[in-house]
N, C-alpha and C positions, 0 to 999 in steps of 0.2 A: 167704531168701525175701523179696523184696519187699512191697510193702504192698499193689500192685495184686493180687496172685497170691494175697495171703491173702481174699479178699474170694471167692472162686473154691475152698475147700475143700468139700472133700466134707464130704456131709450126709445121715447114714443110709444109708451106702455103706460096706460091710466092705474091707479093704486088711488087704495081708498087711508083716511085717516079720520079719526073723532078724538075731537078736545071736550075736556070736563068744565061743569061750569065752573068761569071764572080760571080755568088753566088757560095755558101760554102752549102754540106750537111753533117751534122754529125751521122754515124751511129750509132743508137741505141737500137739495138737489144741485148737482153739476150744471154751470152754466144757465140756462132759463127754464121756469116753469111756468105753467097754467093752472091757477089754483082757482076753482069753483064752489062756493057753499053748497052745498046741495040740502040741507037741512041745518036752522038755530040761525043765531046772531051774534054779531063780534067786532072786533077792531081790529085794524094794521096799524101798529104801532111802529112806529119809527122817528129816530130823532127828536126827542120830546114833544113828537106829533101823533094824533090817532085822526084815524079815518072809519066811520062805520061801512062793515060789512054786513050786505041786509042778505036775506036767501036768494039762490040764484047768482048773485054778482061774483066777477069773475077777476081775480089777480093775477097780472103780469108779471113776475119779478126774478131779477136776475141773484144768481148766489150770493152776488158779495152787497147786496142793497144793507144788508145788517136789521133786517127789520123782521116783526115777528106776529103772529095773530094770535090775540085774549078772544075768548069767549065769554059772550052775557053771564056775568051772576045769578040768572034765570033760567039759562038754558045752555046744554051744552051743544056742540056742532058737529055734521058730519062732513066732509070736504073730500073733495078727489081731484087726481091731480094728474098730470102729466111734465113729464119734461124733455127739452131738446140743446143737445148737444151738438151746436154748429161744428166743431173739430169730428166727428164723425159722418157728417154730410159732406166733407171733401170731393170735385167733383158734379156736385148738386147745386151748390148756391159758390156763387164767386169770390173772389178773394175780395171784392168790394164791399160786399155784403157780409163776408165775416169781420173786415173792419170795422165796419158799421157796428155790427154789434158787440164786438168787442169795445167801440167808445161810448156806445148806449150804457152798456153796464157799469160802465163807470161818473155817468151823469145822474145824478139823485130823482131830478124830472123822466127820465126815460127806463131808468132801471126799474120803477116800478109804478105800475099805471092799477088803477081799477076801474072796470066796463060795470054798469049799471044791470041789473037782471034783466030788464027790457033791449039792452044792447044788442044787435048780430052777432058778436060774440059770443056774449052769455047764453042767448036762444041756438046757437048752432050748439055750442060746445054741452048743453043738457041735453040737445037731440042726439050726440053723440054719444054720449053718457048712457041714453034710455037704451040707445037701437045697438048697440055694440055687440060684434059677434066675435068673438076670439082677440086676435090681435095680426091677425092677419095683414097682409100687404096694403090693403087698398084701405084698412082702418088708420093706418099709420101716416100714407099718406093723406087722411084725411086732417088728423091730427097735426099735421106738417101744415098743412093751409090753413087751418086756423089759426097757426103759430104765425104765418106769414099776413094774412088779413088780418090781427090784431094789430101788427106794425103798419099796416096800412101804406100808401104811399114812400111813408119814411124809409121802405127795406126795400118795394118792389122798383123804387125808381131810381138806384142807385147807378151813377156815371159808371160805364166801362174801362176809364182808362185807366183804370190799375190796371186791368188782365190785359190790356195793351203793351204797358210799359212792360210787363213782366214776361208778358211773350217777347218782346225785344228784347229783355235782358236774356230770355232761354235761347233762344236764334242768337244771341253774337255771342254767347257760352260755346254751344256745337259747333260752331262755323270759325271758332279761335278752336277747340279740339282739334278740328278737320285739319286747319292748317297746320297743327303742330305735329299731330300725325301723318298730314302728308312731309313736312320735311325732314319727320326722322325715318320715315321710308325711304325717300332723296337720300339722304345722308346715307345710311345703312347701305342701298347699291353701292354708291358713291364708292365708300370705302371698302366693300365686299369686292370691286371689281379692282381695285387696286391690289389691294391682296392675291387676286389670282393673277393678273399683273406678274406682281414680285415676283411670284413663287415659277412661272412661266420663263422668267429670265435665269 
């Protein structure tokens, strides 16, 4: 995929994918995804580690986790998926909370989690799957609180005082402009009235 074409991925939009038995897919999606089996069985491999994915169960995982899903030797899988793009939520969620997850993705424990088939999660995210109509607004943010209830406490309780500090820092930016434009308005008279001064004598 080219560079122009990645700028162009989908964002809170479900896509469907199926691995062969005993194939490897590697996700790669920008930033986080929600991966759901929806049919077969398989592994997360990662780090000379595997993890069993049974049907139903539901992966977390951020792009750069490095890690990938084999399907059973018996059976292959079908999966769907969604992904979110904190840098296009600007706005929406705080700059705490794209910190957050910006250090999330880079912690091996937090970049990528799996929710059991029985999980809230995984039951919300197949009812979303079955009931979905279009991609319409209120499905997206439906999609968007899943993504947020997966983090659970970890994302929703994040301290405010980045957006504090950085409102401070926007407030003494304007307010050092303000001054510098009012004194080269001062100055600009200043010298404008001398000049006609001169020119008067």
């Amino acid at each position: 995929m080219n560079q122009a074409s990645r700028a162009y991925q989908p964002h809170l939009a479900v896509s469907e994918f199926s691995v062969l038995p005993g194939g490897e897919w590697l996700p790669q999606f920008p930033a986080w995804s929600l991966i759901q089996i929806e049919q077969g069985t398989g592994y997360w491999l990662q780090a000379q580690a595997s993890t069993e994915l049974e049907t139903g169960a539901v992966l977390l995982v951020a792009a750069d986790s490095q890690g990938r899903i084999r399907a059973s030797q018996l059976n292959g899988m079908s999966l769907f998926a969604f992904n979110v793009i904190p840098a296009r939520l600007s706005g929406l969620i705080t700059i705490g909370e794209q910190d957050f997850l910006k250090h999330a993705a880079s912690r091996r424990e937090l970049a990528a989690r799996i929710f059991p088939p029985t999980s809230p999660v995984a039951l919300k995210m197949k009812e979303l799957y079955t009931s979905r109509n279009g991609d319409g607004l209120w499905f997206r943010l439906a999609l968007l609180q899943l993504f947020v209830t997966a983090f659970g406490e970890e994302l929703t309780d994040r301290p405010p005082r980045e957006e504090h500090a950085d409102a401070r820092s926007a407030c003494g930016s304007i307010c050092e402009m303000r001054h510098r434009t009012r004194c080269w308005r001062l100055t600009s008279t200043t010298w404008r009235g001398r000049f006609i001064a001169r020119r008067a004598t």
